[in-house]
C-alpha positions, 0 to 999 in steps of 0.5 A: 607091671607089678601085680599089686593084689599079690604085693599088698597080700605079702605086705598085710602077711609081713605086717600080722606075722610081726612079732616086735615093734622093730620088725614091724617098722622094718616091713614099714621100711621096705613098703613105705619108705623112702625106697619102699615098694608102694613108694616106688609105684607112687613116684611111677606114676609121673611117667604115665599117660593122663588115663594110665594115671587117672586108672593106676592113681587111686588103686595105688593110694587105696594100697598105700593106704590100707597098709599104713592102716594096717601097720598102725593098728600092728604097732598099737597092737605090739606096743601094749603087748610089750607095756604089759609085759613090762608093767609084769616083769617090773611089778612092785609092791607098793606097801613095803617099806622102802630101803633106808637109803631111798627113804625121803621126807616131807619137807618141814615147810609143806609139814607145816603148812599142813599143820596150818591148813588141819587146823583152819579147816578145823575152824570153818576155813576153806583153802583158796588159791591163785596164781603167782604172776600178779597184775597191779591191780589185784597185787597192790591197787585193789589192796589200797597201796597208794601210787608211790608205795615203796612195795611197789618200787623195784627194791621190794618187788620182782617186777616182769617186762612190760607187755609190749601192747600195753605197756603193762607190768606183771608182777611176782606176787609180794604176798597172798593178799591178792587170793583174798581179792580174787574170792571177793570178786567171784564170790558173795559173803560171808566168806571164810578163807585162808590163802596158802603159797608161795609169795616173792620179795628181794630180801635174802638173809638169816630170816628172809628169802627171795622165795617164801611161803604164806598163810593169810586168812580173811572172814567177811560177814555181818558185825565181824569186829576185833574181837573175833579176829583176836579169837581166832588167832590166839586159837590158831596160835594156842593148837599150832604150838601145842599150849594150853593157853597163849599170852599174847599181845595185839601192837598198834601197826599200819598196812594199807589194806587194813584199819585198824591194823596190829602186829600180833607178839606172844610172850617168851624167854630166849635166855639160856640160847633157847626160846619158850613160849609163854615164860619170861619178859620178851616178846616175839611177832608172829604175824600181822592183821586187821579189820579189812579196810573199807576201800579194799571192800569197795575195790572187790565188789563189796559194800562195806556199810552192810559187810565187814571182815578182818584178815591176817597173814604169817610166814610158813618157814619162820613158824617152822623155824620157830615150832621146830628149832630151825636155826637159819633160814636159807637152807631151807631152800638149798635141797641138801638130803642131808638137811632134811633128812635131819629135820624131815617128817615122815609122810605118813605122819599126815597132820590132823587135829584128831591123831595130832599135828606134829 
């Protein structure tokens, strides 16, 4: 009979004079293994007598189980020790520069969206965000887009398999509108948001890609009109491309979630392959906007005899083409180092409407 005091004294002095996580598992091995001591012992027990069995069972679990304890709190004990040699060995200082080959970039869509963010924060705005797998609801119902909308159709929208139970069909978000929605429903006015992310739609040529990036922005509150919505844009627009003032013009357009709606255009010059702002005949949209139509209102919990608001959403890439001379699109989105490294910003270039933006 093995004498299981003086087994389990060796197996506890094996397990604390381990020096490595690999020889500790050895001494796993040879004690619990498949043919490992304590394994051993255990498979005799079927060969005893009912009484042998009842005596010799539970010493031989207690065993089997103080060494596993034991190895466990080995294991955990050598596994730090290593992370701190290694954490030790591989220190690195933080603050030095990185060598020119490593050095990446921030991407100018992410650069930009900063820009937008500094300069809404600036005005009061806060950043709210929501998912991009959309139900109908909150993507195109809540939003006033009537049952035959070409948005809704499959040429416009990425539209996910119907859930199996309900027959529902999610949907790739075509726009962040349905961020404006969700605050309306779980917050009260006044509200003052803009809503940041990406949004997809099936549409991929020079100036349009499957996946892009939106800004939109809503206020609710009292006796909100045009007029605070035309402000706000031509203050935006003015402090993103560093112009002292913006000529622009507001063109009647039509959206479902907005009345009156408009298509906000400033003025520029393309002659000479080169586009200035503010100069010349031509004129360029940058974005579209609205009072928020009172059924969306409705739809989100508000009652729009007592609140009023408008919204307004713009590309992050086309302003980022057009701020910083981007001539296409696409490669925005084809992770070529050498294309950002082009037209990448350093990241400690961090925008701020103090130290400046771009």
């Amino acid at each position: 009979m093995t004498d299981l005091a003086q087994l389990e004294l060796d197996l506890i002095n094996a397990v604390g004079g381990a020096t490595a996580v690999a020889t500790l598992e050895e001494v796993r091995v040879v004690a619990l293994g498949k043919s490992g001591a304590i394994s051993g012992l255990l498979k005799g027990l079927g060969a005893m007598t009912p009484d042998a069995r009842r005596e010799q069972g539970p010493i031989i679990n207690g065993l089997r189980d103080r060494v596993t304890a034991a190895i466990t709190a080995k294991k955990a004990e050598l596994e730090a020790a290593e992370l701190d040699a290694r954490l030790s060995a591989e220190r690195v200082d933080l603050t030095l520069p990185a060598r020119p080959r490593r050095q990446g970039g921030v991407h100018p869509t992410m650069q930009v969206m900063d820009e937008m963010i500094a300069i809404f924060a600036d005005m009061g705005f806060a950043v709210a965000e929501g998912p991009d797998i959309e139900d109908d609801f909150h993507n195109f119902t809540a939003l006033n887009f009537p049952p035959k909308h070409p948005a809704r159709e499959m040429h416009d929208t990425f539209f996910l398999k119907p859930d199996p139970e309900t027959g529902e069909r999610k949907v790739l978000r075509t726009h962040t509108s349905p961020v404006q929605v969700r605050t309306m429903m779980s917050q009260q006015p006044p509200i003052r948001i803009i809503a940041p992310g990406r949004t997809f739609r099936k549409d991929s040529d020079a100036t349009h890609t499957p996946m892009f990036h939106q800004i939109e922005g809503l206020v609710i509150d009292r006796d909100i009109h045009m007029g605070h919505l035309k402000t706000t844009l031509q203050t935006f627009i003015a402090r993103f491309f560093e112009l002292d003032d913006v000529h622009a013009r507001f063109r009647p357009h039509h959206f479902p979630f907005t009345e009156p709606s408009a298509e906000m255009d400033i003025r520029c010059d393309r002659s000479g392959g080169k586009l200035v702002l503010n100069q010349g005949d031509d004129w360029l949209e940058i974005l579209g906007c609205g009072m928020v139509h009172p059924n969306v209102l409705r739809a989100s919990g508000i009652d729009p005899d007592q609140w009023q608001g408008f919204a307004f959403g713009m590309g992050v890439d086309r302003l980022a083409m057009l701020k910083y001379g981007v001539p296409d699109l696409r490669p925005m989105f084809e992770a070529d180092t050498r294309w950002l490294a082009h037209y990448g910003f350093s990241a400690h270039a961090v925008p701020n409407p103090a130290s400046g933006l771009s």
